[in-house]
DODO-812588 format. One record per atom (N, C-alpha, C, O): residue number from 0; chain; atom name; x, y, z. Coordinates in Angstrom, 2 decimals, always signed. Layout:
% DODO-812588
  pos  unit  site        u        v        w
  NUM     A    CA        X        Y        Z
...
***
This chain:
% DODO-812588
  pos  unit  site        u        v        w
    0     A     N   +66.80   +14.21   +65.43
    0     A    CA   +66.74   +13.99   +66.86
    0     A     C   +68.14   +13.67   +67.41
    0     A     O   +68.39   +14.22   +68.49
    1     A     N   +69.16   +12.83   +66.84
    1     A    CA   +70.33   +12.43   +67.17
    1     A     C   +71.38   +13.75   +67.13
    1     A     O   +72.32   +14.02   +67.87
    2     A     N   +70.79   +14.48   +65.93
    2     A    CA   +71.87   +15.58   +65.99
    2     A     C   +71.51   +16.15   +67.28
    2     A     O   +72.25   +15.79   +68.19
    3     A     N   +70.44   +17.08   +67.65
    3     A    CA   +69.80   +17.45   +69.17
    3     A     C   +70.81   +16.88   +70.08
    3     A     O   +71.37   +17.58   +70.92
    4     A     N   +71.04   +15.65   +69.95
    4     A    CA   +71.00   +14.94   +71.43
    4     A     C   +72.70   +15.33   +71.32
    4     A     O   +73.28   +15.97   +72.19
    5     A     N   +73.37   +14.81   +70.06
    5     A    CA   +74.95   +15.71   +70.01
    5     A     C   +74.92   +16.99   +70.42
    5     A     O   +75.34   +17.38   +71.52
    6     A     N   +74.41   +17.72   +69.52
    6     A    CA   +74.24   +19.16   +70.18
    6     A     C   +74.43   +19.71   +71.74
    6     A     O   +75.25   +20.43   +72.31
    7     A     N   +73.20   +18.99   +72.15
    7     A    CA   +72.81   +19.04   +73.74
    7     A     C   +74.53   +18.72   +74.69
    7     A     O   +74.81   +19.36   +75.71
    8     A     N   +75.41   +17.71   +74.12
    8     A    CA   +76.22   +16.54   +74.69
    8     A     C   +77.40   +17.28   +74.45
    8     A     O   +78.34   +16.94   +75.15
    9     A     N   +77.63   +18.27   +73.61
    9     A    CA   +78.95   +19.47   +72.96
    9     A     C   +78.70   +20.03   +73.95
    9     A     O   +79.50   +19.77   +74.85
   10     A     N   +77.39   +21.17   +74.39
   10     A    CA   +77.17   +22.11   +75.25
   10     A     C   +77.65   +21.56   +76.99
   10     A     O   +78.30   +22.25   +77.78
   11     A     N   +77.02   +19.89   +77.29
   11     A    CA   +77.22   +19.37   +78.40
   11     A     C   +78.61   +19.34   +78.59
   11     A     O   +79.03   +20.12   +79.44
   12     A     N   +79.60   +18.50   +77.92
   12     A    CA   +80.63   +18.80   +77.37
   12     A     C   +81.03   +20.45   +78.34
   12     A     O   +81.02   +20.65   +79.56
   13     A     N   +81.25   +21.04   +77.61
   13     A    CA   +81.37   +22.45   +77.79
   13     A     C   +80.92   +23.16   +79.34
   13     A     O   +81.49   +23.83   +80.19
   14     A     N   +79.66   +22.62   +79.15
   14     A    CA   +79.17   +22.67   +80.80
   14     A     C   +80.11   +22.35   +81.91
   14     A     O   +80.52   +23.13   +82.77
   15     A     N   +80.35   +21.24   +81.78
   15     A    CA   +81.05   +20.46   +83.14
   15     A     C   +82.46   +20.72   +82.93
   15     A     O   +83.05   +20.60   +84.00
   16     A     N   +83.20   +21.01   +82.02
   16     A    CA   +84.21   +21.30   +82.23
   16     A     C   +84.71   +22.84   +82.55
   16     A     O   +85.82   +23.07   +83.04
   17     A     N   +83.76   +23.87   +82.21
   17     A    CA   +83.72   +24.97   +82.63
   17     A     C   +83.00   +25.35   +83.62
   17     A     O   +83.44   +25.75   +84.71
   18     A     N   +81.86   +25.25   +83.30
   18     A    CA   +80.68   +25.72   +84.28
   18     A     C   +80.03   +25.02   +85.61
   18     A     O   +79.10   +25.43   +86.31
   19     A     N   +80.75   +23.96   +85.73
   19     A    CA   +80.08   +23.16   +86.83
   19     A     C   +79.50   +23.33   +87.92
   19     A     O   +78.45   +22.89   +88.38
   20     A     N   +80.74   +24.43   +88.53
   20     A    CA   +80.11   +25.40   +90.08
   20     A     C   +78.49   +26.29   +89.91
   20     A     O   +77.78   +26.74   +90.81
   21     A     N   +78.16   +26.33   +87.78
   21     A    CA   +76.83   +27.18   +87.88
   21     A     C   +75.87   +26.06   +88.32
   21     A     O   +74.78   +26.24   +88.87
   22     A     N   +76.37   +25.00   +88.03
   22     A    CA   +74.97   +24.07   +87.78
   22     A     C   +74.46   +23.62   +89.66
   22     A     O   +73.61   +22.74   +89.82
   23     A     N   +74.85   +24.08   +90.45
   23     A    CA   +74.71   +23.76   +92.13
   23     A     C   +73.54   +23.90   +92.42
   23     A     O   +73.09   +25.02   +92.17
   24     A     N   +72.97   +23.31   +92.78
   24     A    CA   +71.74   +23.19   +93.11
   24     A     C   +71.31   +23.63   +94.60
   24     A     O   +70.20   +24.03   +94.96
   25     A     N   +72.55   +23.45   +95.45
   25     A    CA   +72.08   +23.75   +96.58
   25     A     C   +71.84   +25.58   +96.66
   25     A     O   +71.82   +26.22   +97.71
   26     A     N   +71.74   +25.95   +95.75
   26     A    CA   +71.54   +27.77   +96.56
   26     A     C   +70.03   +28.33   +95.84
   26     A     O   +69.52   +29.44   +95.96
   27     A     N   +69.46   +26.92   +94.94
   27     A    CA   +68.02   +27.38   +94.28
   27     A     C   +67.06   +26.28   +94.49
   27     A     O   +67.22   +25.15   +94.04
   28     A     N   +65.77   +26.75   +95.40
   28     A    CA   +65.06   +25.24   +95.14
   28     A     C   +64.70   +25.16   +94.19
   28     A     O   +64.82   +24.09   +93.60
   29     A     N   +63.98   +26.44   +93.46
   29     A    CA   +63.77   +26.01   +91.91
   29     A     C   +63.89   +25.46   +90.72
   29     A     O   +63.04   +25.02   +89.94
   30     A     N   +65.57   +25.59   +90.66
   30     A    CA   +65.77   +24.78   +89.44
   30     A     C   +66.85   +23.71   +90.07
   30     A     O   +67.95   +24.09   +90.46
   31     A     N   +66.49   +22.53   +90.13
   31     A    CA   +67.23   +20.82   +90.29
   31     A     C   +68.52   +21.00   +89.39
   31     A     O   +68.35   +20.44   +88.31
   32     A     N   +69.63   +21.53   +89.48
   32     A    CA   +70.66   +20.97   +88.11
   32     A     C   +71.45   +20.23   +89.21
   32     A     O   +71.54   +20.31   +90.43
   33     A     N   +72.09   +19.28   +88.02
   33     A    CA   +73.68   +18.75   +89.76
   33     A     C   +74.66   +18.65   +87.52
   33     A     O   +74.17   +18.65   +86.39
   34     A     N   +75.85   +18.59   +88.00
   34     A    CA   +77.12   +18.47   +87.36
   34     A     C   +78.66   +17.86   +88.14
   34     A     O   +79.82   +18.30   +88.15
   35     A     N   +78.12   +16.86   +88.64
   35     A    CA   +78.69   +16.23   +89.58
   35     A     C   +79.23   +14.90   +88.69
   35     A     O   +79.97   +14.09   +89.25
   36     A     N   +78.89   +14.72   +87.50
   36     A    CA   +79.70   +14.03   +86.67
   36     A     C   +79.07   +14.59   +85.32
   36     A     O   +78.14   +15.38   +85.24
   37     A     N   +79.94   +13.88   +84.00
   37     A    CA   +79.31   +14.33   +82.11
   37     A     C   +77.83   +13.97   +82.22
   37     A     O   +76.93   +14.79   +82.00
   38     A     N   +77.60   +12.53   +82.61
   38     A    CA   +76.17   +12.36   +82.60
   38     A     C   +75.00   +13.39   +83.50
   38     A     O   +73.91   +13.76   +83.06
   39     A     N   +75.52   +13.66   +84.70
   39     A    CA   +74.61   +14.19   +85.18
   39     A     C   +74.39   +15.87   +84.87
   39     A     O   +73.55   +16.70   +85.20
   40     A     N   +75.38   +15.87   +84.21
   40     A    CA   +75.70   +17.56   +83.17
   40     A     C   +74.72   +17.22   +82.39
   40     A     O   +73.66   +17.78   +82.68
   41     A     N   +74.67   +16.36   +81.31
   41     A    CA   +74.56   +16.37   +79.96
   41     A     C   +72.50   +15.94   +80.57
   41     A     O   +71.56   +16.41   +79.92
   42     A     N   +72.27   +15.08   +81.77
   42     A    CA   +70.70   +15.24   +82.04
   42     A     C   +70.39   +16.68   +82.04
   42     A     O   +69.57   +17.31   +81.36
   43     A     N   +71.45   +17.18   +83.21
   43     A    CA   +70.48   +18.95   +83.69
   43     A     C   +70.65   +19.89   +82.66
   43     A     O   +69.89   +20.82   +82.42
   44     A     N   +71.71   +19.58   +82.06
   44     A    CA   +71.32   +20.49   +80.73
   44     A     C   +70.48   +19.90   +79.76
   44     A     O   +70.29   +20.62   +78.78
   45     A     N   +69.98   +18.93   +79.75
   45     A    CA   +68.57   +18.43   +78.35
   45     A     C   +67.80   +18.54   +79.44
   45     A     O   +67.53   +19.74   +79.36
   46     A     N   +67.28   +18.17   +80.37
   46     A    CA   +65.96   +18.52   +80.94
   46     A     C   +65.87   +20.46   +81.03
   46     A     O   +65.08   +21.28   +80.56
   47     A     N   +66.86   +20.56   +81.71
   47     A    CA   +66.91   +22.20   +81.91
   47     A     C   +66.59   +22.84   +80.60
   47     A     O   +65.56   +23.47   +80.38
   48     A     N   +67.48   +22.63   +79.81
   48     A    CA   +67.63   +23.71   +78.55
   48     A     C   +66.78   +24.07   +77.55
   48     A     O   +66.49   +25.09   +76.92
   49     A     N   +66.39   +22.52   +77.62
   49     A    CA   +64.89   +22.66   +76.64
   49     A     C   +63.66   +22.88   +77.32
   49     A     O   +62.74   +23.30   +76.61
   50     A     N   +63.42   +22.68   +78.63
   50     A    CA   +62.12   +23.10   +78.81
   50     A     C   +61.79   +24.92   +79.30
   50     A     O   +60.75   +25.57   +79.30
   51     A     N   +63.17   +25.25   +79.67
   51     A    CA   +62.94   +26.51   +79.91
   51     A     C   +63.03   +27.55   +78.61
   51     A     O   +63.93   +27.23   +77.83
   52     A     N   +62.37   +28.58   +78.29
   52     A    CA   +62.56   +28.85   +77.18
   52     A     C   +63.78   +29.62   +76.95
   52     A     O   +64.05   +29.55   +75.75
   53     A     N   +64.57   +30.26   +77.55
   53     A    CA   +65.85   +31.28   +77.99
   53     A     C   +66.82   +29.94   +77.68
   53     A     O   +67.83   +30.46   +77.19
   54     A     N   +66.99   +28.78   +77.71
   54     A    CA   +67.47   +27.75   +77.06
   54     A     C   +68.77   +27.37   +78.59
   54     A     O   +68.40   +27.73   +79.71
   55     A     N   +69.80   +26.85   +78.47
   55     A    CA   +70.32   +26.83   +79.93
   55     A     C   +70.63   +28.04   +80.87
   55     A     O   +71.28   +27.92   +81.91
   56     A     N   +70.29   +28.82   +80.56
   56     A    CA   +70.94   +30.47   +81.23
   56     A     C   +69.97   +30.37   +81.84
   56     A     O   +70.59   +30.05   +82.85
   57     A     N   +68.51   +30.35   +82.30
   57     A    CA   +67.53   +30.42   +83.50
   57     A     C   +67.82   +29.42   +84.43
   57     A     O   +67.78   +29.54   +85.65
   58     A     N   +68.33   +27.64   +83.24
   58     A    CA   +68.63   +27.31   +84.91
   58     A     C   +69.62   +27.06   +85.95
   58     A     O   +69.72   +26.44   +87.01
   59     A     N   +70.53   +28.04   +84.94
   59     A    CA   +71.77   +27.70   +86.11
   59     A     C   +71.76   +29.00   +87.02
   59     A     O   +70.90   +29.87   +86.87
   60     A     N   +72.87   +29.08   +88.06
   60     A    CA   +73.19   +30.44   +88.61
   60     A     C   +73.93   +31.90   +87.74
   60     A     O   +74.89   +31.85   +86.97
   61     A     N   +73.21   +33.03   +88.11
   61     A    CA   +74.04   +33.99   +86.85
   61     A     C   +75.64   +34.04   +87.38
   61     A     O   +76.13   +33.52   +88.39
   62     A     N   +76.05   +34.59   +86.71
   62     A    CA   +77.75   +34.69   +86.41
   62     A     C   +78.15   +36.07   +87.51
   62     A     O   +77.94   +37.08   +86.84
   63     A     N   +78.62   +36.46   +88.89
   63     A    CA   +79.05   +37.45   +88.81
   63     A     C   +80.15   +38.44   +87.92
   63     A     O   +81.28   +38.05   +87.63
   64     A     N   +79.72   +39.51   +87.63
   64     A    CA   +80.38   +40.08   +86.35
   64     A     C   +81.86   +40.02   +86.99
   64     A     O   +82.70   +39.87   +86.10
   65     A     N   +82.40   +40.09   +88.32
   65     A    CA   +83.73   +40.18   +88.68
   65     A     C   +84.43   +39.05   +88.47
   65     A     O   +85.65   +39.08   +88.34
   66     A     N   +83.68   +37.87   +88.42
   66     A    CA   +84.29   +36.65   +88.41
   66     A     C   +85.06   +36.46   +86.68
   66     A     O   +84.54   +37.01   +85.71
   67     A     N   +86.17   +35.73   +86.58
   67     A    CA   +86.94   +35.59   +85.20
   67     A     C   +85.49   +34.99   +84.21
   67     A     O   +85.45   +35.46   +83.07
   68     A     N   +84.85   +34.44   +84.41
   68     A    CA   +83.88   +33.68   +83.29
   68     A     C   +82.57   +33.92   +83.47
   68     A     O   +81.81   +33.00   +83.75
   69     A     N   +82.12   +35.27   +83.31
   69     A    CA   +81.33   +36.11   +83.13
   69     A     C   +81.61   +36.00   +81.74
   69     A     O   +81.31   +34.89   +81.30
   70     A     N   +81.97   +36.62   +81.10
   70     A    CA   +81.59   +36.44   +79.47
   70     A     C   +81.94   +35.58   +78.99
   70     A     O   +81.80   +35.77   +77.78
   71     A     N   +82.51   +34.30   +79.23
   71     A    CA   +82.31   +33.33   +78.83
   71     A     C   +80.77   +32.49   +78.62
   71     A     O   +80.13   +32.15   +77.63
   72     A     N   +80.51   +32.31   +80.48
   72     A    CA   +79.10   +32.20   +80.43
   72     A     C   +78.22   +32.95   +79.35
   72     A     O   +77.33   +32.45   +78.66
   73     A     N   +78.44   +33.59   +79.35
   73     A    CA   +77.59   +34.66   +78.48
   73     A     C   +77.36   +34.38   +77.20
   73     A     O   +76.24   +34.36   +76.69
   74     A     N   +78.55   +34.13   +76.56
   74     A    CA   +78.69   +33.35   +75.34
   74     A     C   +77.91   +32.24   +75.02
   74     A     O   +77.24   +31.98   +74.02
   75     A     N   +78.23   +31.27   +76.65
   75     A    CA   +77.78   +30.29   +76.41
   75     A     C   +76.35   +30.01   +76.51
   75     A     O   +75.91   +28.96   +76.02
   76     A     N   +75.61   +30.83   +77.08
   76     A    CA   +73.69   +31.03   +77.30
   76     A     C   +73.63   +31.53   +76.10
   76     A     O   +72.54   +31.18   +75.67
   77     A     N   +74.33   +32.32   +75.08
   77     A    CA   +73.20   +32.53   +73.77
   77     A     C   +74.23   +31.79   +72.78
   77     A     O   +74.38   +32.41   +71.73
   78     A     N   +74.58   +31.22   +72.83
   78     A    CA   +75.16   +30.29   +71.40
   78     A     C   +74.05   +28.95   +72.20
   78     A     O   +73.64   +28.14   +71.38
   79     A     N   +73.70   +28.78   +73.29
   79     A    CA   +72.90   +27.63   +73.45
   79     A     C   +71.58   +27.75   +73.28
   79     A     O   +70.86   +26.79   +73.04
   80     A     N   +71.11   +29.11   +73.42
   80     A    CA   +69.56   +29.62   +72.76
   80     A     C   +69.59   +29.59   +71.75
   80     A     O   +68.76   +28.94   +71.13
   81     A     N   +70.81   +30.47   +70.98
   81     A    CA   +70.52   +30.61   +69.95
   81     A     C   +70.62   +28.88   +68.87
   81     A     O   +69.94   +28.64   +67.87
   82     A     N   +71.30   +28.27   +69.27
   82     A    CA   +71.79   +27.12   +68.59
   82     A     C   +70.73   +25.76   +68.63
   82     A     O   +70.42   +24.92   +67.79
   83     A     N   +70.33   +26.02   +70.15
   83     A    CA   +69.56   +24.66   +70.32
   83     A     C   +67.96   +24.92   +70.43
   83     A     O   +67.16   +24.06   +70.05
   84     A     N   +67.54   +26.18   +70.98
   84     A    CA   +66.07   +26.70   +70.99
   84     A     C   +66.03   +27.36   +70.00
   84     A     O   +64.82   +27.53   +69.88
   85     A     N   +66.51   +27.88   +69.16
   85     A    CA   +66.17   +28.87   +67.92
   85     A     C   +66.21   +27.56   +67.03
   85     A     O   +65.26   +26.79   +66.97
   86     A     N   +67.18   +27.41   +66.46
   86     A    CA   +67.35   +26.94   +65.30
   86     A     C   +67.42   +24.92   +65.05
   86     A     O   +67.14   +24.26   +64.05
   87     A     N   +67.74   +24.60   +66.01
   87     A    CA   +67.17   +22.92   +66.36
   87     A     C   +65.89   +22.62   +66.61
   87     A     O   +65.51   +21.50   +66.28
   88     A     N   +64.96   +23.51   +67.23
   88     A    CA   +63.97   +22.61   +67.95
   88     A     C   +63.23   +23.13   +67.13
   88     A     O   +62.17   +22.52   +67.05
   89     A     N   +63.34   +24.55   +66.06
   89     A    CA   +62.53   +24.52   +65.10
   89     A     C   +62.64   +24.11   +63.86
   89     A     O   +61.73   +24.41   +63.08
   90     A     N   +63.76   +23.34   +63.37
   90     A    CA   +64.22   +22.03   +62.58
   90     A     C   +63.01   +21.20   +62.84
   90     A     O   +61.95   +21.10   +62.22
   91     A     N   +63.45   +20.62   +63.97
   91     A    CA   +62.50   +19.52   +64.41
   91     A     C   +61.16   +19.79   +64.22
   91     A     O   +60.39   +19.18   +63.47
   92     A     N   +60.90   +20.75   +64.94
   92     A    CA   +59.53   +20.96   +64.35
   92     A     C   +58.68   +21.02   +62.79
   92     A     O   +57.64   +20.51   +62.38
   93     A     N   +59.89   +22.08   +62.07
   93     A    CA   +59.13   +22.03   +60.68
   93     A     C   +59.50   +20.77   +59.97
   93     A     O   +59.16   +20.79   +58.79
   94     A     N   +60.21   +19.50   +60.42
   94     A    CA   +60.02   +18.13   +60.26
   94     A     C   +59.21   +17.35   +60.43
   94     A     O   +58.87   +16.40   +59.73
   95     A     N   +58.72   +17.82   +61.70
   95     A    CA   +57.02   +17.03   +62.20
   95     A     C   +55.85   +17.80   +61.56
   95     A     O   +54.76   +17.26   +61.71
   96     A     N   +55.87   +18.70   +61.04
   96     A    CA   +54.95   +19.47   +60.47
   96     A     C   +54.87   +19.15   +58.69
   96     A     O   +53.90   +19.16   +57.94
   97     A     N   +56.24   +18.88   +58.44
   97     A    CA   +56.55   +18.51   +57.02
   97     A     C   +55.36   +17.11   +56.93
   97     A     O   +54.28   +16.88   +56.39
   98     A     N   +56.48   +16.30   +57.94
   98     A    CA   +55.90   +14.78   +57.73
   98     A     C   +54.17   +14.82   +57.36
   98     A     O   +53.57   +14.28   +56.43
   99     A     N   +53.56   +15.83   +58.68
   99     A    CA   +52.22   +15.65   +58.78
   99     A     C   +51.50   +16.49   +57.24
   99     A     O   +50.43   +15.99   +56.88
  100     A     N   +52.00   +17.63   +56.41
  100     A    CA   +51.38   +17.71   +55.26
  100     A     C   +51.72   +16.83   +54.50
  100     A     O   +51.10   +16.84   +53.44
  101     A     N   +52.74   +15.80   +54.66
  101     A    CA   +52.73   +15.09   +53.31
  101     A     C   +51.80   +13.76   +54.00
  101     A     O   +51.32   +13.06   +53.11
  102     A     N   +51.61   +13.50   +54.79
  102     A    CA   +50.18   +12.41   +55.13
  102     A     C   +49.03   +12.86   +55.23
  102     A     O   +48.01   +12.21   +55.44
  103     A     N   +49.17   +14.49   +55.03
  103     A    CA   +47.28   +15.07   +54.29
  103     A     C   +47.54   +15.11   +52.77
  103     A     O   +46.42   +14.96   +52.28
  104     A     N   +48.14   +15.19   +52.08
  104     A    CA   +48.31   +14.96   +50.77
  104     A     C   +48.22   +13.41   +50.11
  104     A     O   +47.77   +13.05   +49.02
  105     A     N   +48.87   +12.57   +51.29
  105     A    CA   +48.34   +11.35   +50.20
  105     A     C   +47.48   +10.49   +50.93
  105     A     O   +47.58    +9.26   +50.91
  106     A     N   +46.50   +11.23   +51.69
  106     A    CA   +45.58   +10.50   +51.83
  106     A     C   +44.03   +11.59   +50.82
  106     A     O   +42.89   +11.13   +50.76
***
């Protein structure tokens, strides 16, 4: 769980010092992000990232391709799928799943 929350805090990290102008909230009612400081990065990307399944790339704004950090962004939505929804949250999971066969086994 602690690694997650590092994980999550590298990407926020990364967020706010690059991406901040994606996280604006004022041009979507849909998705709430603000990056108006690390903390409030490092909330909208753990509430955002994990509940959407596309991981932070659904909830920020897309990248126009003309703009310099278009493929950066880009980079940065699948090293965060791939890193924190692929391969973390199904850690976690086959941990909670572990735990629970070994408390049908010794009971």
């Amino acid at each position: 769980m602690i690694l997650g929350l590092v994980c999550i805090y590298i990407f926020s990290v990364f967020g706010y010092r690059y991406f901040a102008d994606f996280y604006d909230h004022t041009m979507d009612i849909d998705f709430v992000t603000y990056c108006e400081s690390l903390f409030d990065c490092f909330l909208s990307t753990f509430n955002n990232g994990i509940r959407y399944g596309g991981g932070i790339g659904e909830a920020l704004h897309p990248p126009l391709k003309e703009s310099g950090l278009y493929w950066q962004r880009m980079v940065f939505d699948i090293l965060f799928f791939v890193v924190i929804v692929l391969m973390l949250l199904n850690i976690i999971f086959g941990i909670i799943i572990d735990t629970f066969a070994e408390l049908r086994i010794k009971r």
